[in-house]
C-alpha positions, 0 to 999 in steps of 0.5 A: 343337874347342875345343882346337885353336882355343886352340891356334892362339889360343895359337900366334899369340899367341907369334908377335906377342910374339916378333916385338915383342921383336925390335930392328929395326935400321936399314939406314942408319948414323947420321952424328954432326953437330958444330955450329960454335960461335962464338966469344962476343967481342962486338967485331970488327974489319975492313978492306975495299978495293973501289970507290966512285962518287964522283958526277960524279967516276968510280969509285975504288979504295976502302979502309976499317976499320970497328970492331963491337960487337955489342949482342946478336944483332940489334944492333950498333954500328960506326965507320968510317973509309973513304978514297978519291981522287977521278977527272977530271969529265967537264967537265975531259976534254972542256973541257980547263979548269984542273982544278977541284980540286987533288990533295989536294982530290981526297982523299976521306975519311969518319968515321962511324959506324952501328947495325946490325940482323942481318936475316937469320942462315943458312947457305951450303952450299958443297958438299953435304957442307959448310956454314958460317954466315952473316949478312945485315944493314942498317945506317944511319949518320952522319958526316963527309966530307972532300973538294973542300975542305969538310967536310960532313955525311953519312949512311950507308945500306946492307947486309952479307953476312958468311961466317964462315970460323971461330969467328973469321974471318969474309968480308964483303961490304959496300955503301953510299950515302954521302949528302951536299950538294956544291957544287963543279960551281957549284950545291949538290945532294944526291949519292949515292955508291956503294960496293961493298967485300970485306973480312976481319973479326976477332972479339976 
């Protein structure tokens, strides 16, 4: 009796090695990813167009360039240069007045700068197969603009959402409120001028 028992102790023993030993390989074949990695300029240059609310004037076309140096990877430094013209008030289209500015107290012009903080660093999956890195950060700043004649102080509040094309290239979308005291409709007040702009950024 004892024979047999050890027998069968024996046989099952071998069978749980050799099962141990065997390799399972899986059904599904591993995929090699490859991470972009971006480049390790700290400066970048863009150039935007897009549209700015100049207030009690209408939207305009609105064109800047702005210049980045990135402190680490939270912070940043920017100047910016960013230009527009100034519509009709609705006051000189429907009084039929003397226009109350002339064509070149309509340029609107702002110099500036700001600091920057990456808010939220991700990705964009365009497809299922196909992601790239992207960015969402504030900013604040200040500057000057130029317009109606006077040259005043402003300050520059808003966010950017940049998509890095390559190590190199990368699509922002910018928006803004340039704040500022006017005086040009006969009373001073604090206007808020909106901006919304699509641009291309270079990294050097």
């Amino acid at each position: 009796m004892e024979t047999w028992l050890q027998r069968i102790f024996l046989a099952l023993s071998l069978a749980s090695a050799a099962a141990a030993a065997q390799q399972v390989e899986p059904d599904i074949p591993r995929e090699v990813v490859t991470e972009d990695l971006l480049d390790s300029e700290n400066w970048l240059f863009s150039a935007q167009v897009g549209v700015l609310g100049i207030e009690d004037f209408g939207s305009s076309a609105l064109a800047a360039i702005q210049l980045t140096y990135h402190i680490n990877e939270d912070f940043y430094l920017a100047a910016d240069y960013a230009m527009a013209k100034a519509g009709r008030t609705s006051f000189e289209e429907l009084s039929g007045a003397a226009p109350l500015l002339t064509d070149s107290e309509r340029e609107w012009r702002y110099y500036g700068g700001q600091l920057g903080y990456m808010l939220l660093p991700g990705e964009v999956f365009l497809s299922r197969d196909y992601a790239m890195n992207s960015g969402l950060s504030v900013f604040a700043g200040a500057g000057t603009v130029d317009f109606a004649g006077d040259n005043v102080f402003a300050l520059q509040f808003g966010s950017q959402f940049r998509l890095y094309a390559t190590d190199w290239l990368a699509v922002e979308l910018t928006f803004s409120d340039y704040v500022f005291e006017t005086t040009i409709l006969a009373r001073s007040k604090t206007t808020h001028n909106l901006a919304l702009a699509l641009g291309v950024a270079v990294y050097f």
